[in-house]
C-alpha positions in Angstrom: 92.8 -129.3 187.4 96.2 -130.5 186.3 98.3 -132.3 189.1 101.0 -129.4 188.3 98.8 -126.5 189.5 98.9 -128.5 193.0 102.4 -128.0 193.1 104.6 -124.8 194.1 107.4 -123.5 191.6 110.0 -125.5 194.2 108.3 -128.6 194.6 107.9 -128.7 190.7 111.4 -127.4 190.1 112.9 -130.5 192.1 110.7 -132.4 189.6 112.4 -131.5 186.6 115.0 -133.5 184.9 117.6 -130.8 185.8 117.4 -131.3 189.6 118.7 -135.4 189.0 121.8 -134.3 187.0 125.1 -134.3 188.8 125.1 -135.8 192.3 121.6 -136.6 193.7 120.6 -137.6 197.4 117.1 -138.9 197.7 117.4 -137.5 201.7 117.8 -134.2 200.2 115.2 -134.7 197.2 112.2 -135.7 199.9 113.3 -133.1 202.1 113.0 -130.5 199.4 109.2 -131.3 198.3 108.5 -131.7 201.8 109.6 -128.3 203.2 106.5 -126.4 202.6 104.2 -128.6 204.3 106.0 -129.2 207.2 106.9 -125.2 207.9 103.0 -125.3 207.3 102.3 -128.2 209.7 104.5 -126.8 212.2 102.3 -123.6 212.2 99.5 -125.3 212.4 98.2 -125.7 216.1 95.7 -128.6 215.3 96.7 -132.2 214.7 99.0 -133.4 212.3 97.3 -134.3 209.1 99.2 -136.5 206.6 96.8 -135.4 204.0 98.7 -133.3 202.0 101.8 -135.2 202.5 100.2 -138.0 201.0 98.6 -135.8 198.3 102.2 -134.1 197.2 103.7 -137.8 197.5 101.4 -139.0 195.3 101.7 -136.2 192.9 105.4 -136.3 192.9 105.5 -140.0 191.7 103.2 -139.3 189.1 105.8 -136.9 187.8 108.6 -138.9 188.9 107.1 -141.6 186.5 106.5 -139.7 183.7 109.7 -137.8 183.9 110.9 -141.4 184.6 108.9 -142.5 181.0 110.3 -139.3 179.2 114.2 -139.6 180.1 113.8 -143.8 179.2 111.9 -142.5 175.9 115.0 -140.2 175.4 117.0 -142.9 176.1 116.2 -145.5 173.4 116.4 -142.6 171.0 119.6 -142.1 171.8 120.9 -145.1 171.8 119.2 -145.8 168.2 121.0 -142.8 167.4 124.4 -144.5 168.6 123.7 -147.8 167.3 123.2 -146.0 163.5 126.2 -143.5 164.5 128.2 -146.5 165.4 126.9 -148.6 161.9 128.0 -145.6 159.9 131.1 -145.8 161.7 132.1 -148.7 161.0 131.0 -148.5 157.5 133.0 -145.4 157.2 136.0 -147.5 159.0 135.7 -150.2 156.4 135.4 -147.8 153.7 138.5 -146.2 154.6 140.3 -149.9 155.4 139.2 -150.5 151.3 140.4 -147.2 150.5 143.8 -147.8 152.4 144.2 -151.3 150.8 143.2 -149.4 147.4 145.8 -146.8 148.3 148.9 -149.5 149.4 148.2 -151.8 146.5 148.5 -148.8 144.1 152.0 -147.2 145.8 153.4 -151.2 145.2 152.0 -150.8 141.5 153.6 -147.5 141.6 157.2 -148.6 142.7 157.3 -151.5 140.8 157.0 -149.7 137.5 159.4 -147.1 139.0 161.6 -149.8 139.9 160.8 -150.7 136.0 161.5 -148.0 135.1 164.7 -147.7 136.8 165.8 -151.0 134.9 165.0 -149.7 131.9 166.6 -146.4 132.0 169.8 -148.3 133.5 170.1 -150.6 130.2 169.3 -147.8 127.8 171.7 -145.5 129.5 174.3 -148.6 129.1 173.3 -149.3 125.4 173.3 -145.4 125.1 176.8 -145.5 126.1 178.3 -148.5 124.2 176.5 -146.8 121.3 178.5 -143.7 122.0 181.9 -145.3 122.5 181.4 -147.1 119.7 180.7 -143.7 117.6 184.0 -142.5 119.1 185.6 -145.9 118.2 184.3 -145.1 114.8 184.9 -141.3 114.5 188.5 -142.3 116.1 189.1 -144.5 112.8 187.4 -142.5 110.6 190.2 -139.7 111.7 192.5 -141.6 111.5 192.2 -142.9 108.1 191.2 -139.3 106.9 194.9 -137.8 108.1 196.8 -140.9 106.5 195.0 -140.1 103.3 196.3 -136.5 103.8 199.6 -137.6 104.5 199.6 -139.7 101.0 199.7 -136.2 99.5 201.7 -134.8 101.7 199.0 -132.4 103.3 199.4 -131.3 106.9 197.4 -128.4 106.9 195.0 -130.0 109.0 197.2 -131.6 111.8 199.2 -127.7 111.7 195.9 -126.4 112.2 195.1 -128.7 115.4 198.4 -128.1 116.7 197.8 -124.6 117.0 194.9 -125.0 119.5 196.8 -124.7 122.6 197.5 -128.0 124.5 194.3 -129.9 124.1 195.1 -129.4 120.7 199.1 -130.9 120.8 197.8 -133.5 122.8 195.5 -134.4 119.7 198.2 -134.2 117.8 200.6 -136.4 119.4 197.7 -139.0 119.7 197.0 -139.4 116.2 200.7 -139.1 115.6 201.6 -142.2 117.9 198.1 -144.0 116.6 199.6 -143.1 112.5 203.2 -144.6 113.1 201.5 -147.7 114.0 198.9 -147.8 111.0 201.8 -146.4 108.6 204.0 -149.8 109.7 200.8 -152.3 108.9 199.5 -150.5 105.5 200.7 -152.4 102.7 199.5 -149.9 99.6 200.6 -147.9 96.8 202.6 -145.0 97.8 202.8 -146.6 102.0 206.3 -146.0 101.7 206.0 -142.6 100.8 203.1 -141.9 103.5 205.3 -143.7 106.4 208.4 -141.5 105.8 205.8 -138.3 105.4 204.6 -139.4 109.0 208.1 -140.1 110.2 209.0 -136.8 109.4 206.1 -135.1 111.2 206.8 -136.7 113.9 210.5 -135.9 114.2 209.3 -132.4 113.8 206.5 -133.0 116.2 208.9 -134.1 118.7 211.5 -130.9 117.8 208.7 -128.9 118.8 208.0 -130.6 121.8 211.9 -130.7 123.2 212.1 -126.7 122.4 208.6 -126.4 124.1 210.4 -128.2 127.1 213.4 -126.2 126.9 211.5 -123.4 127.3 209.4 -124.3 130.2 213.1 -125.1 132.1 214.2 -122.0 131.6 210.8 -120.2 133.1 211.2 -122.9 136.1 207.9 -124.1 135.6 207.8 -128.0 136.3 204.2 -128.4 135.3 204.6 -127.8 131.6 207.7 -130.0 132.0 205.9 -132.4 132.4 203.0 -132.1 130.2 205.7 -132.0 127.2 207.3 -134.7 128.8 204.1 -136.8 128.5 203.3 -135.3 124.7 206.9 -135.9 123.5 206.3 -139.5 124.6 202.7 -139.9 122.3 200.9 -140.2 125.9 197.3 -138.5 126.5 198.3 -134.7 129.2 197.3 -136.1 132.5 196.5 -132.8 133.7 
């Protein structure tokens, strides 16, 4: 007959690995298997007989040890489990140290080629930008020949046509004019002499518009325009 079946459903309930979670008192654990047989001693009207004390004692270590065997078995189990949770840990921890590494070295790759970059971009944008004001340079020169060629035979369509733009246009005009009287004094060619009085005479004209053009802003009162001839009449770029 198994031990067990010597053994009522409290006695084998205070066995079980449930009854030692939490807080345990081994007063209260002894007194527990105990209870039976002393309610039955006590009813008893013979001698006391320490048989089945003995007998439940017995039959409670037995259980005490195997439960005692199964938690320890349990136990090591678990803490194999923790020591292989705790190995893949760290071998996830070191994984993701690598990967961090991995990650920090590429972000310094990263900005230093966008710091390269950056460089770059800078000089092309300056090399971009001499190139360009040395196209204006050019285009400037290339102008400015063009209209003293035109002024050799006495052709200002072209200027009269630029003049007629409105304001950006004058200022255009007086521009090339003031840049022309200078060329026109250094040109030592055929026909200069005709081409600097040709420009001369543009200019006076030039300038005839200009005074009547501030005349008639005086007389409407209006000081900005004033001022804008002003700045044409004198061959100097409209600072507004």
């Amino acid at each position: 007959m198994d031990i067990g079946d010597e053994l009522d459903d409290a006695v084998r309930e205070q066995l079980s690995l449930g009854s030692f979670e939490g807080k345990f008192d081994v007063k209260d654990f002894v007194g527990a298997i105990s209870e039976r047989l002393i309610a039955q001693s006590k009813a008893n009207s013979g001698p006391f007989d320490p048989k089945p004390f003995i007998r439940t004692l017995e039959i409670a270590v037995d259980e005490l040890i195997a439960l005692r065997k199964d938690v320890q078995t349990r136990t090591e189990h678990m803490e194999k489990g923790v020591k292989v949770a705790e190995r893949e840990y760290s071998k996830k921890m070191a994984e993701l140290n690598r990967g961090f590494d991995a990650v920090g070295s590429s972000f310094q790759t990263m900005e230093s080629k966008m710091n390269e970059v950056g460089r770059t971009a800078i000089r092309v944008g300056e090399e971009l930008e001499s190139v360009h004001h040395q196209r204006q340079r050019a285009q400037a020169a290339y102008d400015l020949i063009d209209y003293y060629n035109l002024f050799s035979r006495d052709d200002t369509a072209k200027l009269d046509g630029l003049k007629k733009e409105g304001k950006e246009g004058r200022r255009q005009v007086a521009i090339l004019l003031r840049r022309l009287n200078t060329v026109a004094k250094e040109v030592d060619l055929p026909n200069a002499e005709k081409t600097r009085e040709n420009i001369d005479k543009y200019c006076e004209k030039f300038e005839k518009d200009i005074l009547h053009l501030f005349d008639r802003a005086y007389r409407r009162s209006d000081p900005k325009m004033m001022h804008v001839s002003l700045f044409w009449g004198l061959g100097l770029p409209d600072l507004y």
